[in-house]
C-alpha positions in Angstrom: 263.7 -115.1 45.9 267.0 -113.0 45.1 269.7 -114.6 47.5 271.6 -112.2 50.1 274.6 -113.0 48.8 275.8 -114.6 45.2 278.3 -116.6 47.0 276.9 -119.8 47.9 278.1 -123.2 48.7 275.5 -126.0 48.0 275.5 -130.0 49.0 272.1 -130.6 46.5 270.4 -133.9 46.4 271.7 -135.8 49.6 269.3 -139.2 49.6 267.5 -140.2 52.5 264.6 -142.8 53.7 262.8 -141.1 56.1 259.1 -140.7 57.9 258.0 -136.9 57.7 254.3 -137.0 58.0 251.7 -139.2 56.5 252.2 -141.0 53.2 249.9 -141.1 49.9 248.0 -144.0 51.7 247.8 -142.1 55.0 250.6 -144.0 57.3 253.7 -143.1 58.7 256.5 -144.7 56.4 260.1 -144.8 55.5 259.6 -142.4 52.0 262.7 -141.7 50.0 263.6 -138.0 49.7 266.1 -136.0 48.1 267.5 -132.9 51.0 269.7 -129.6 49.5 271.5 -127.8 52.2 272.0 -123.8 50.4 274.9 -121.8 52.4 274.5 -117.8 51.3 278.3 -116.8 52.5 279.7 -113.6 53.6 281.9 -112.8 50.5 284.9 -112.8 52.7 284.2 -116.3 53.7 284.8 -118.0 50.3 287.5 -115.9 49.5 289.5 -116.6 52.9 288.8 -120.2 51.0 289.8 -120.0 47.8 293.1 -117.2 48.6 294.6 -120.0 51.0 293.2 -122.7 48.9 291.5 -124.5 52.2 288.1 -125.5 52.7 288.2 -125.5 56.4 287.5 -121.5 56.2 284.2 -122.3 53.7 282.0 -125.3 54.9 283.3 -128.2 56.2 280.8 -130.4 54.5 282.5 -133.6 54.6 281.1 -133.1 58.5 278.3 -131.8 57.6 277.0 -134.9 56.1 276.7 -137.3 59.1 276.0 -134.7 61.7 272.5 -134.3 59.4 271.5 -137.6 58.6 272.2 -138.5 62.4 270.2 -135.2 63.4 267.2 -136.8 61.0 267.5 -140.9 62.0 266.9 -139.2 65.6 263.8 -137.5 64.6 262.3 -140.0 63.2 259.0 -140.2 62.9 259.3 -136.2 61.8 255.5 -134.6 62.2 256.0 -133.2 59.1 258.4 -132.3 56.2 258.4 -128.5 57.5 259.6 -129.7 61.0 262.5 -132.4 59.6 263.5 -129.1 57.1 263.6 -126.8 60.5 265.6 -129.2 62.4 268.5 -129.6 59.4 268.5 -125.4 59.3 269.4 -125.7 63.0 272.2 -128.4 62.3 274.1 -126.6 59.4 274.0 -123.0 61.1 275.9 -125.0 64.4 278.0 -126.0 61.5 279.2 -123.0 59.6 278.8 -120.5 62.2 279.2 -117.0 61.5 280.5 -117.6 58.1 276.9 -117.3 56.5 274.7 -114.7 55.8 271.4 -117.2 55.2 270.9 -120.6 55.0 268.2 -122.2 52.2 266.8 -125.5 53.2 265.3 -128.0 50.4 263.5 -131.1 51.1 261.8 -133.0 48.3 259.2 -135.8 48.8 259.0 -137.8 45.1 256.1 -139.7 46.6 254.3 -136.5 48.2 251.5 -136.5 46.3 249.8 -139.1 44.2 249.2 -136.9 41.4 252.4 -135.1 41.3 255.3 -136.8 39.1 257.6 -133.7 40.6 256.2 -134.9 44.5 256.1 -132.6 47.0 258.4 -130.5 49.4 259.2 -127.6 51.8 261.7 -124.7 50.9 262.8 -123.2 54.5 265.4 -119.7 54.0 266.5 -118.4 57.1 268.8 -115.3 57.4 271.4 -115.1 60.0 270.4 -114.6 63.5 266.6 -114.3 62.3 263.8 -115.7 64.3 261.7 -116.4 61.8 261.6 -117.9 58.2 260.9 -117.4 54.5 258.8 -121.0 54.3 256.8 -122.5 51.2 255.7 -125.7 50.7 255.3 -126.5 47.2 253.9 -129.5 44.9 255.0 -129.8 41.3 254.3 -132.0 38.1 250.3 -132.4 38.8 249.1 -134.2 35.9 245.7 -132.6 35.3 242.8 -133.0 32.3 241.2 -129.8 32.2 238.2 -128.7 29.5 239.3 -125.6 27.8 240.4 -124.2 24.5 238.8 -121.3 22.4 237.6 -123.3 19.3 234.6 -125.8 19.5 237.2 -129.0 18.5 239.6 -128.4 21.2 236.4 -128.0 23.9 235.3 -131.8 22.9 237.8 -133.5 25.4 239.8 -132.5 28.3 243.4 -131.2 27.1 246.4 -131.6 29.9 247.7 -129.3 32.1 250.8 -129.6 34.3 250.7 -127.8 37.5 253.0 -126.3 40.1 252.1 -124.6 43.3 254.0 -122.5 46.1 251.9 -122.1 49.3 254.2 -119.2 50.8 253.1 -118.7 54.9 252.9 -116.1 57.1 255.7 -115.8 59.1 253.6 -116.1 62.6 252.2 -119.7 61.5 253.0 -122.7 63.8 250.3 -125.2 63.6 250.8 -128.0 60.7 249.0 -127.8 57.6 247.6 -130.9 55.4 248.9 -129.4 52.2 248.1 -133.0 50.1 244.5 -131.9 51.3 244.8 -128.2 49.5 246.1 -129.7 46.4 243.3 -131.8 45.9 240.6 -129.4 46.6 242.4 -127.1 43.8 242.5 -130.3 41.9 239.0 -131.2 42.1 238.1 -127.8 41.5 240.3 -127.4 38.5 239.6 -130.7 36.6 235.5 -129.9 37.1 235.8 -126.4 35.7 235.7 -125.2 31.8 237.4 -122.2 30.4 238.8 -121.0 27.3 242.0 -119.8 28.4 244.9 -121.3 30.9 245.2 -117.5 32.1 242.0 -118.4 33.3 242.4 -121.9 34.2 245.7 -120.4 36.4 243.7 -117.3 38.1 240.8 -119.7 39.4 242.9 -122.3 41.0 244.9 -119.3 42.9 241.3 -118.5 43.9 240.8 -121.8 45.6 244.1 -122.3 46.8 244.1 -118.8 48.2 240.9 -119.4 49.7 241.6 -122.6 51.4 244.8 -121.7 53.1 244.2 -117.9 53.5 244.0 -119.0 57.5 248.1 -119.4 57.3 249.2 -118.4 54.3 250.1 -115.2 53.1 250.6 -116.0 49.0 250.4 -118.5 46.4 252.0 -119.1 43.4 250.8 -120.9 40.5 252.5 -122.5 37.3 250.7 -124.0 34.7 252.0 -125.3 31.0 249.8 -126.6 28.3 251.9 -128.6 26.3 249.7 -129.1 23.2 248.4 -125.6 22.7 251.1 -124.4 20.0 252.3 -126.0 17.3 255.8 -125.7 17.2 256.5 -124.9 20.9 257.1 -127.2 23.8 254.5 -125.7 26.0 252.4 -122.2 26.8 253.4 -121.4 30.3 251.4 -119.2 32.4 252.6 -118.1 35.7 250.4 -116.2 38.7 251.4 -114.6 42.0 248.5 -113.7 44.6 248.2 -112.8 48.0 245.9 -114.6 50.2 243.6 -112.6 53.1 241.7 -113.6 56.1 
C-alpha cells in the first residue's frame, strides 16, 4: 500500500509478552511479540523538526513508549491481535495529534502459527480522522511439501514451498475471525493437491482461502517461492492478488 505521505517516523520492533487470543495449543498465554508504530507526517511536521533541530514538534516517542506498553499490560487478556493493534492506533494518534496524516500499526506473533517460521500478525492503517481501517492479517514462512513439477523425476516426492498470505477485510467487519483455522484449511488443501506449476499451486490456495473467508474479507494475497526449482537462483516467486465475493 503506497503511504500518504513519504515522511514517516517509525519506532519498529518494540518487544512485548503479551495474551492476544488463543495460542498454538489453544490457551490464553503470555506470547512474545514484536509491535511497529508507522507515523505518516504532514511534510510540514518533520520539517518544523528538523529546521529547529527539535523533536518535540515530530513525535515525542520517548513518551510514546510507556504510554503503549501501559495501554497493552491493561488490556491484557487482548481478544485478539486485531483488537491489542486497534487499541495501540488509538494511543499514538492521542500522542502525535494533528501532526499525522495516517498512522500504520504492526503487530507480529513469532509463535502465531505452528507452521509458520515468519508467525503471524495484524497490519492496522488508519488515515487521520477516518472511521474505519485498511486491516490485514497476515501469516508468513509456512513451510509446506507440495507434489508438483513438470517432469516425471521432480513429481516422485513432494518439493517445498514457502508461503505467505494477506487476508485483507472489508471495512464493515466486526466480529473476530479464527485466521490459524483459514491457514490450515489452505494448508491441508495445498499439501493434498498435485500440480505442475506453482502459478497453479498459488491460484488454488487463493481459491480456498478466498472461499473460506469470503464472509469478511474482501481480498487475499498470496506469496509463494520454490526454492529448488532453478538452478542458479535462490528461489521462483510467484505472487497472486484476488478478490473474494459472498
Amino acid at each position: 500500500m503506497q503511504p500518504p505521505s513519504p515522511d514517516i517516523v517509525s519506532i519498529e520492533d518494540l518487544g512485548l509478552h503479551t495474551s492476544s487470543g488463543v495460542d498454538i495449543l489453544g490457551h490464553r498465554s503470555l506470547q512474545p511479540h514484536k509491535l511497529s508504530i508507522h507515523f505518516h507526517l504532514h511534510p510540514t511536521s518533520l520539517l518544523l523538526a528538523a529546521a529547529t533541530d527539535d523533536a518535540r514538534f515530530s513525535i515525542r516517542y520517548w513518551d510514546l513508549e510507556d504510554e503503549v506498553l501501559g495501554r497493552i499490560r491493561a488490556g491484557v487478556p487482548w481478544v485478539s491481535g486485531r483488537a491489542l493493534a486497534r487499541a495501540v492506533t488509538g494511543v499514538a494518534f492521542a500522542h502525535a495529534g494533528d501532526a499525522v496524516q495516517e498512522v500504520r500499526v504492526v503487530l507480529e506473533s513469532p509463535n502465531g502459527h505452528r507452521r509458520a517460521t515468519g508467525g503471524m500478525g495484524w497490519e492496522l492503517t488508519t488515515p487521520h480522522g477516518a472511521q474505519s481501517q485498511d486491516v490485514l492479517a497476515f501469516v508468513r514462512g509456512l513451510e509446506l511439501g507440495v507434489l508438483m513439477g513438470g517432469m516425471e523425476p521432480e513429481r516422485q516426492g513432494k518439493q517445498r514451498v514457502v508461503m505467505d498470505i494477506w487476508f485483507r477485510e472489508k471495512p464493515e467487519h466486526a466480529e473476530e475471525v479464527d485466521y490459524a483455522a483459514l491457514v490450515d484449511r489452505v494448508i491441508e488443501e495445498t499439501e493434498s493437491s498435485a500440480h505442475r506449476t506453482l502459478e497453479r499451486v498459488v491460484h488454488e490456495a487463493a481459491r480456498v482461502a478466498c472461499a473460506a473467508s469470503s464472509a469478511h474479507c474482501k481480498e487475499v494475497i498470496i506469496r509463494a517461492r520454490r526454492p529448488s526449482a532453478m538452478a542458479f537462483a535462490d528461489a521462483l516467486v510467484v505472487q497472486l492478488q484476488r478478490p473474494c465475493s459472498t
